[in-house]
Structures are given as structure tokens and as C-alpha cells.
N, C-alpha and C positions, 0 to 999 in steps of 0.2 A: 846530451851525450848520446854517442851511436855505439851501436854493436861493430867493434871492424870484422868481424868475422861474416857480416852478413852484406850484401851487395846491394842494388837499386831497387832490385827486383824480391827482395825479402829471401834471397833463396845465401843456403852458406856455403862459404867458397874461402879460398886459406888466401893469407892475406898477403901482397908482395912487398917483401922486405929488401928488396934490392938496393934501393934507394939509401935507403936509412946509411947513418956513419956508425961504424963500428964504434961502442964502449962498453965500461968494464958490467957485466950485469952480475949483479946478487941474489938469493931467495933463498930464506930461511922458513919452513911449514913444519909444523907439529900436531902432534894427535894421540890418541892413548886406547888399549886396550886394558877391560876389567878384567882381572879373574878370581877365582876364589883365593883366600890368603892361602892353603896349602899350595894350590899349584903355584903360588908365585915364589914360595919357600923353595919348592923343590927346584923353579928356575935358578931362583939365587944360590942353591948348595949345586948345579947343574946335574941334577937326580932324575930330569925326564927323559923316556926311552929312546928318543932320537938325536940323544947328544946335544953337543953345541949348539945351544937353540939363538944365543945373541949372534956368536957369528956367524951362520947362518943366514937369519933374519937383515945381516947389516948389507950381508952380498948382495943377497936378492934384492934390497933399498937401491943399492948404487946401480947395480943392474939393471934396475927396472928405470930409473932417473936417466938410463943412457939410452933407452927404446921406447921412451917416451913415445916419442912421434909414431912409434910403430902400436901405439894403445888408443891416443888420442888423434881421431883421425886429420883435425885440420893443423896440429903440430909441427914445426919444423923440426930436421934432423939436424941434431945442434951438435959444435965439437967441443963439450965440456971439459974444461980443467981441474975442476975441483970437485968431488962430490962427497961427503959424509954427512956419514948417519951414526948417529950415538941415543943411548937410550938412559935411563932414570929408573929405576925399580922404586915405586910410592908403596910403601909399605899401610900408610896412613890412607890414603885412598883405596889399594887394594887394587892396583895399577901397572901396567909399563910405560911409560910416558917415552915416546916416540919425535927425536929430533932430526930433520934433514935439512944440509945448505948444500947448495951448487951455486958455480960459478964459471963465466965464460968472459971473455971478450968478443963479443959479434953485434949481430944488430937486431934481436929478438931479447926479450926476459927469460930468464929461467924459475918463473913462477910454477908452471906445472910441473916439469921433472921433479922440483921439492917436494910437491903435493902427489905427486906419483910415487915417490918412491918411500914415502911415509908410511904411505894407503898398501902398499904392497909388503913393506915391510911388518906392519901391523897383520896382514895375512897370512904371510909367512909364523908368523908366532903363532897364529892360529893354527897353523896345520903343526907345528913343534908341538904343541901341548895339546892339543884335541885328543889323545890320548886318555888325559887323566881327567879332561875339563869342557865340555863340549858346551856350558854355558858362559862363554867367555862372550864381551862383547866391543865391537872397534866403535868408537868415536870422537867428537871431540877436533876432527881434521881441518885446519886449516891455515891461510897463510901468515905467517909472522912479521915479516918484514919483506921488504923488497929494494933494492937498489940500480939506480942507472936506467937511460932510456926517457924516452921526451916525456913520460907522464911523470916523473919525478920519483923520488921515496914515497917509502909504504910504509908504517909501523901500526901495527892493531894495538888498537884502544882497549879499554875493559867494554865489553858488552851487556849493558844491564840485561835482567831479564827477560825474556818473552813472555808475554800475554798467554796464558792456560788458553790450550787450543778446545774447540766446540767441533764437535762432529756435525757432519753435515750428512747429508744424503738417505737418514734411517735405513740404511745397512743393504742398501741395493748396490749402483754404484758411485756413492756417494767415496769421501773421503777426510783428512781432517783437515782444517782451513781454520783461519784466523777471521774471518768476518763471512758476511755476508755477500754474495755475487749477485744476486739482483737488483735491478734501479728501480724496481715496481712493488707495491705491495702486495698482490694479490702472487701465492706457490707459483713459483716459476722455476724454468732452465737458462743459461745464461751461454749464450753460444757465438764460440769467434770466428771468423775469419781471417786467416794468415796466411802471408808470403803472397803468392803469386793471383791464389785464391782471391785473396782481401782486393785485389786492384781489377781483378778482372771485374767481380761483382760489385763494387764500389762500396760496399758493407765491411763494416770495420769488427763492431758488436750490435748483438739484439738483445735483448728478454723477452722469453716466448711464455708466454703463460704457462704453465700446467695444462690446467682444463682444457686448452686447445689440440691437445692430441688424445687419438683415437684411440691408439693404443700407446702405450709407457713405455718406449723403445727408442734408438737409433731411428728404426724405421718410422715410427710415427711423428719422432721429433722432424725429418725430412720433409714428409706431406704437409705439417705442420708450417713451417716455414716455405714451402712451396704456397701455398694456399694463401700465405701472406702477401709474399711477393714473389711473380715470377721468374725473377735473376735466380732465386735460390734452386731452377732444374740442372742448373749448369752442378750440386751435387750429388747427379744419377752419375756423371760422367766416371768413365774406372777410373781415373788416377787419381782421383779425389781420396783422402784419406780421413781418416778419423778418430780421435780420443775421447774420453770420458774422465774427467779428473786426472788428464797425463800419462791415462793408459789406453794403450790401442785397443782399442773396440771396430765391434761388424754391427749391421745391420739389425743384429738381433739381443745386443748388447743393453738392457735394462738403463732406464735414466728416469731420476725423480727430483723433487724440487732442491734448488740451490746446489743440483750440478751444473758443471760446467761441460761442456763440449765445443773439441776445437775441432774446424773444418781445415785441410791442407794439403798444397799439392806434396810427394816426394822428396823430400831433400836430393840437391845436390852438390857433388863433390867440385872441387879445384883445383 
């Protein structure tokens, strides 16, 4: 299975739907906000100080569902037919449980306008009741169902549990993860090569030891893999970018064992 969002050359670019035949597409996403049992009282008697907080929250859903493409940058601008949002007060959870479907006939899915305008609708409550409740919290977002289009129906399964995540990195910039990123025994960093990067330098992934840098940084992880091989100079060059556990990092950006760090040129656009 490939990403269509990403082209030959690893870089992302939106994808042309010219071609395709128009049918009916579906998409149903859900998601939930906690909050404390009085604010959710007061939602339900409608006692918070900025009014109508469900209707409100239901505009800004269908709202946001139709400017999708204007949030999500490789998005098409779609002409939907149908878009609602409806909501669930769980009093047993201590909850707003957050429904949205949209529908169109064209030649794209309306997966993410559902999942946009859940996620926005969920914020919007947040700003309704931030007032009384500022430890409120969104999650839980995602897709329900899906209809029409060459990849067929979607219907989400039960998800068993995930695995108690292990912290990695002892509090530099490390992060949380599910296993282990090294293929080596000996404290190491584990560092990729992506897009345009990955083909220039024909390196896909390494494991750099720990012990082989001079000093604990971006910068040392660099001379590090310089010293290893020399394709890896071509990461002095400026357009080269860089993360640390999926967050942008510089030069002088701390890095300890069982990080990860990705090397890449700029995204772009289509």
C-alpha cells in the first residue's frame, strides 16, 4: 500500500481526481470531550455564560466540514450536500460525545471534513465553557464509517488495548514510544532519511552508536555520521531539515539514546 498523497520523489503533492467517476461518498467521525459533572449539568440546564453552547458548537462543526480544504492543506474543495452534527450528553462518563456525517456526490471521500468538523466542534465547546471549566479535555477523534469510492466501505472495529507506553529518551529529547528504535545493543540514536533526502544519499536508516558523538547534540549526531560516511556532508547543506522525536529541532537541539532523528528536505506543495 502507498501514500497517494506523496509522489516519486517522496515529496507531498494533492492528488488528481480528474479522472475518477463521480459517486455517492459517506463519512461518519466521532469524538468526545470530558468535563467536570457540574459543567456538564449546567450545559444540560443551558446555565453557561455564553449561551447556546450546542448550537453554537453544531455551526462551527458544519462550518468548519465545508473549509476543510482551507485547514487541511492537500484537501480538495468539495461541494457537500449534507453535513450534521449532533451531540450525546454521557452523564456516566462525564462527557459530550461528538457525532458528524457528510455527504456528497463527486469523486473524492468525505473522510476528513467529518473529522474536521468533530475536532472543531469539540473546540468550540471548549471555548463555550472554558469559563467555568478549564480542565476539560478533547479526545477519542476518529473515523466511524466510510462509504463509496474505489477503496470500498470502512466500518471501525472494537480496538483492543494498547500496550502501557515506556518512555524513552530520560527527559532530554526523548519521547513516548511503544518499543525500542535501535537494531544494535550497544545506547544508540536511530536516524532516517526521508523524501528526496533518502534517494539522494541512498540511506534509508542507520544506528549511530551513542558513544560515537563528541558531543550530545543535533551537531554532534551530524559529524558523527559524517565521519561514518561521507554522503552524510550533503546534511550541512541549508535546505536540509531536521526533527527529533517529530519535533523540529536546530543544530543545538540535545539528543540521547533511543532517539530518533529524521533528516528532510522541505515539503512541497501541489
Amino acid at each position: 500500500m502507498s501514500l497517494t498523497h506523496l509522489n516519486a520523489r517522496g515529496e507531498a503533492h494533492m492528488v488528481d481526481v480528474a479522472d475518477k467517476p463521480e459517486s455517492r461518498r459517506e463519512a461518519t467521525a466521532s469524538g468526545r470531550i470530558h468535563m467536570r459533572p457540574e459543567t456538564l449539568a449546567l450545559l444540560a440546564e443551558g446555565g453557561l455564560p455564553k449561551g447556546d453552547v450546542l448550537a453554537t458548537a453544531r455551526i462551527a462543526g458544519i462550518q468548519a466540514a465545508k473549509r476543510t480544504h482551507e485547514l487541511i492543506p492537500l484537501c480538495h474543495a468539495l461541494a457537500l450536500s449534507r453535513v450534521a452534527v449532533d451531540f450525546r450528553l454521557d452523564e456516566a462518563e462525564g462527557c459530550v460525545e461528538v457525532t458528524a456525517s457528510c455527504r456528497l456526490n463527486g469523486r473524492t471521500g468525505v473522510e476528513m471534513e467529518a473529522l474536521t468538523a468533530v475536532s472543531v466542534a469539540c473546540l468550540t465547546l471548549y471555548d463555550m465553557c472554558k469559563a467555568v471549566d478549564k480542565s476539560m479535555e478533547i479526545g477519542a477523534i476518529h473515523l466511524d464509517t466510510k462509504q463509496g469510492g474505489r477503496s470500498g466501505d470502512y466500518r471501525r472495529e472494537a480496538v483492543a488495548p494498547r500496550p502501557a507506553p515506556i518512555v524513552t529518551g530520560e527527559g532530554h529529547a526523548g519521547e513516548v514510544s511503544l518499543g525500542s528504535r535501535c537494531d544494535i545493543a550497544s545506547p544508540c540514536i536511530r536516524v532516517k532519511c526521508l523524501a528526496e533526502l533518502r534517494e539522494r544519499l541512498g540511506i534509508g536508516e542507520v544506528s549511530v552508536p551513542l558513544d560515537s558523538l563528541e558531543r550530545q547534540d543535533v551537531a554532534g549526531l551530524k559529524a558523527a555520521l559524517k565521519a561514518l560516511d561521507p554522503r552524510f556532508s550533503r546534511l550541512d547543506e541549508g535546505r536540509v531539515l531536521c526533527a527529533v522525536n517529530q519535533v523540529m529541532a536546530g543544530d543545538s537541539t540535545p539528543v540521547t539514546n533511543e532517539d530518533e532523528v529524521a533528516f528532510f528536505p522541505p515539503v512541497t506543495g501541489g
